[in-house]
ZALOKE-924802 format. One record per residue (C-alpha): x, y, z. Coordinates in steps of 0.5 Angstrom, whole numbers, plus 500, padded with zeros to 3 digits. Last residue first. Example, Ala and Ser with C-alpha at 12.3 -4.5 7.8 and 13.67 -1.06 7.14 Angstrom:
<pts>
527498514
525491516
</pts>
This chain:
<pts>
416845223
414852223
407852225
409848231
415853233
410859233
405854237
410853242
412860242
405862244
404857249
411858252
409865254
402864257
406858261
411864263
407870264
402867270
407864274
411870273
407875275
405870281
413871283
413879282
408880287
410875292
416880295
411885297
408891293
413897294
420895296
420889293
415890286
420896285
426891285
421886281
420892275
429894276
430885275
425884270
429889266
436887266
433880265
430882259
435886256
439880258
436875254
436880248
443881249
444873249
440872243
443878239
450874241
448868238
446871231
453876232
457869233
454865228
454870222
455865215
450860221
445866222
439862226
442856227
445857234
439861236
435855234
439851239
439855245
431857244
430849245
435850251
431855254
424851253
426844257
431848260
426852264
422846266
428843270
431849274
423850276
422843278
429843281
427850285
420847287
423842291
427846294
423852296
418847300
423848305
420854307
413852308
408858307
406855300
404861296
409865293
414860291
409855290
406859283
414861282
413853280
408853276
408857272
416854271
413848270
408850265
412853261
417847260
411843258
410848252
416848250
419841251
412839248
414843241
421840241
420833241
418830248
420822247
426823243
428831246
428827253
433821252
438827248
437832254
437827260
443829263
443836261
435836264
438834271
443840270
438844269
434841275
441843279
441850277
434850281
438847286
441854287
435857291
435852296
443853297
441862297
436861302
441857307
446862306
443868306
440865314
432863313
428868317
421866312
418870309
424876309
431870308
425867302
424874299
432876299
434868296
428870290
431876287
434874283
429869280
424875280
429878274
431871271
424867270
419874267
423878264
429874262
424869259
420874256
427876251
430870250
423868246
422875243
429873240
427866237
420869234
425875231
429869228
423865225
421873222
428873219
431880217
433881225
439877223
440880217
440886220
445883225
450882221
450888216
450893222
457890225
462891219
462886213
462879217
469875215
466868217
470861220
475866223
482866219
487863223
493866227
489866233
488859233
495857236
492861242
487856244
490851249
494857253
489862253
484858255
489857261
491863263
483865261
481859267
486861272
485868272
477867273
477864279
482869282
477874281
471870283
474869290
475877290
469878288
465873294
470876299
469883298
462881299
461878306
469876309
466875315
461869313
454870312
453874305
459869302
455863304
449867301
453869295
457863295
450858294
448863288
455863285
455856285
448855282
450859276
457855276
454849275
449851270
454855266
459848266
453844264
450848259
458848255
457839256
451840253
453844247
457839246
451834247
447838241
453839237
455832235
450831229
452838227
459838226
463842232
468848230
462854229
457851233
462850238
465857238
458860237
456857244
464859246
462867244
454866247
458864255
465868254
464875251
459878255
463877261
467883259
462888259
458885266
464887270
465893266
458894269
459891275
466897277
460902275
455899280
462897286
463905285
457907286
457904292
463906296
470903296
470897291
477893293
473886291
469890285
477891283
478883282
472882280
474888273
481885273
478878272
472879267
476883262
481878261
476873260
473878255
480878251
481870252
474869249
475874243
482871240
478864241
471867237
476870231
476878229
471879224
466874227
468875234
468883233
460882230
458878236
462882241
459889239
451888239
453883245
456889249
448891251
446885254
452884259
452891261
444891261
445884266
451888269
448894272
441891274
444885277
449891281
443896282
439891285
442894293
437899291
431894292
435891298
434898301
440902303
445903309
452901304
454895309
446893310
444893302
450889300
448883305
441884303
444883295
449879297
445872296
443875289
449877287
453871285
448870280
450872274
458872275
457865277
456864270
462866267
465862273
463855271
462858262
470859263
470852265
465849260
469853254
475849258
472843257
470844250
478846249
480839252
474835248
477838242
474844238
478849238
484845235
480842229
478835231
481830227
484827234
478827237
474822232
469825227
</pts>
């Protein structure tokens, strides 16, 4: 199928502006990890209470996806996206002016409402508009676009943190960020709004119940959830532990966590030379054992620039398994794509909502590393057990 045959939703433009509002969408995620000390010094709390707005918008982030994935399916995903990126570039532009710190929490979980419509919705999108033989490479061209943005967000979190304009800046960036990707967007996709979505789910509940039917589909869901725990909420805080350990500037401990996105990137490139040779079952077990590993030196090497090194490793490893969970949850429903893939995301941030509050605890109270060798030892474990699943099935 040539461009050119392509629906409008699906064209090589419009993917490229999926993967832009996917860039900015996924700066949001981690564009607080490096600001957290930066937080905790201008409001006069500790950085475990300063987690309150990862906490916040990860929980926003997962819960909206029981109402966003079912809206999509009934009002069209296009239509959808552009509301949510909307969403997204009033709530960072109020963070920016955000008075006290409760009030940057609450403005965080708007926040974290209206990204929850960009990143699943444009994966179900594709899925929706893209033939299956090409999926996998547009998917990856979306991955890209989230995992820049990822690392972006993690370097202008320190780089933020550090400089004069701290936190009021990052969300002020971001805010103009987002009006230039929904300005667009809007202007490539509104020719869809007056079509009918690819399916007409009956209500919110039916969908997802569907979903949740299926015991393949509860596996591919306990997946998304275990790694949000134990990848996604020590990771968070990772740019605070190495600026403890080791007295790294926010900026510098934030760019070396951010080559973890760039290992992702790694694995994008490669995807398709990688899925020959490994297969899926491999991918997921492999994929563990790196993330273990990887959080392993984190807590233990006593050399900081170790931390780059181990970061593309990780980055590498967590998309081996990530983007085979990616795939299945976009096969999952396909008469309810949007709703399938948005429980997928919800159960992922859920996950990480509630990694993010155990490692805050385990920060203030235990030491930075206790959470780090949690995860280094869950994860292989957890990849095992989803790898046999995945064996048995096929």
């Amino acid at each position: 199928m040539t461009s050119a045959a392509l629906p409008a939703t699906a064209t090589p433009a419009t993917v490229r502006l999926l993967a832009l509002a996917a860039f900015f969408s996924g700066a949001a995620i981690r564009l607080c990890d490096g600001l957290l000390p930066r937080l905790a010094a201008d409001f006069a709390i500790t950085p475990g209470e300063a987690g309150a707005v990862v906490i916040w918008f990860s929980l926003a982030y997962g819960l909206m996806q029981l109402v966003f994935g079912p809206l999509a399916d009934r009002h069209g995903k296009a239509r959808v996206i552009c509301l949510a990126l909307a969403a997204c570039t009033v709530a960072a532009a109020a963070c920016a002016f955000a008075p006290r710190f409760d009030v940057l929490v609450g403005l965080r979980v708007a926040w974290g409402i209206g990204a929850a419509g960009v990143i699943p919705l444009s994966m179900a999108l594709i899925g929706d508009t893209v033939p299956i033989e090409e999926r996998q490479a547009t998917l990856a061209t979306l991955l890209m676009g989230t995992l820049s943005g990822m690392m972006a967000g993690q370097l202008a979190g320190g780089l933020f943190a550090d400089g004069a304009l701290g936190w009021r800046g990052a969300f002020g960036a971001a805010a103009v960020g987002y009006l230039a990707v929904s300005v667009l967007l809007y202007v490539r996709l509104r020719a869809s709004f007056a079509a009918p979505p690819a399916t007409k789910s009956p209500g919110f509940i039916g969908p997802l119940r569907g979903v949740l039917s299926q015991p393949w589909s509860r596996w591919v869901l306990a997946g998304g959830f275990a790694e949000g725990v134990f990848l996604l909420g020590p990771l968070a805080y990772l740019p605070a532990f190495l600026h403890e350990r080791f007295g790294l500037t926010l900026t510098v401990a934030s760019a070396l966590v951010a080559l973890y996105a760039v290992g992702g990137l790694a694995y994008a490139l490669t995807a398709r030379h990688v899925v020959r040779r490994l297969g899926q079952v491999r991918m997921v077990v492999v994929g563990g054992w790196m993330m273990g590993a990887g959080y392993l030196a984190w807590a233990l090497s006593p050399l900081a620039w170790t931390a780059a090194p181990v970061a593309l490793l990780v980055g590498f490893g967590t998309y081996l398994y990530h983007n085979t969970l990616q795939t299945h949850a976009t096969q999952m429903a396909p008469e309810a794509r949007g709703s399938a893939v948005a429980l997928f995301a919800f159960c992922l941030f859920m996950g990480q909502g509630i990694g993010v509050l155990a490692t805050a605890w385990a920060h203030d109270h235990l030491g930075g590393w206790v959470p780090l060798l949690a995860a280094a030892v869950a994860l292989p474990g957890v990849a095992l057990a989803f790898g046999r699943a995945l064996k048995a099935r096929e």
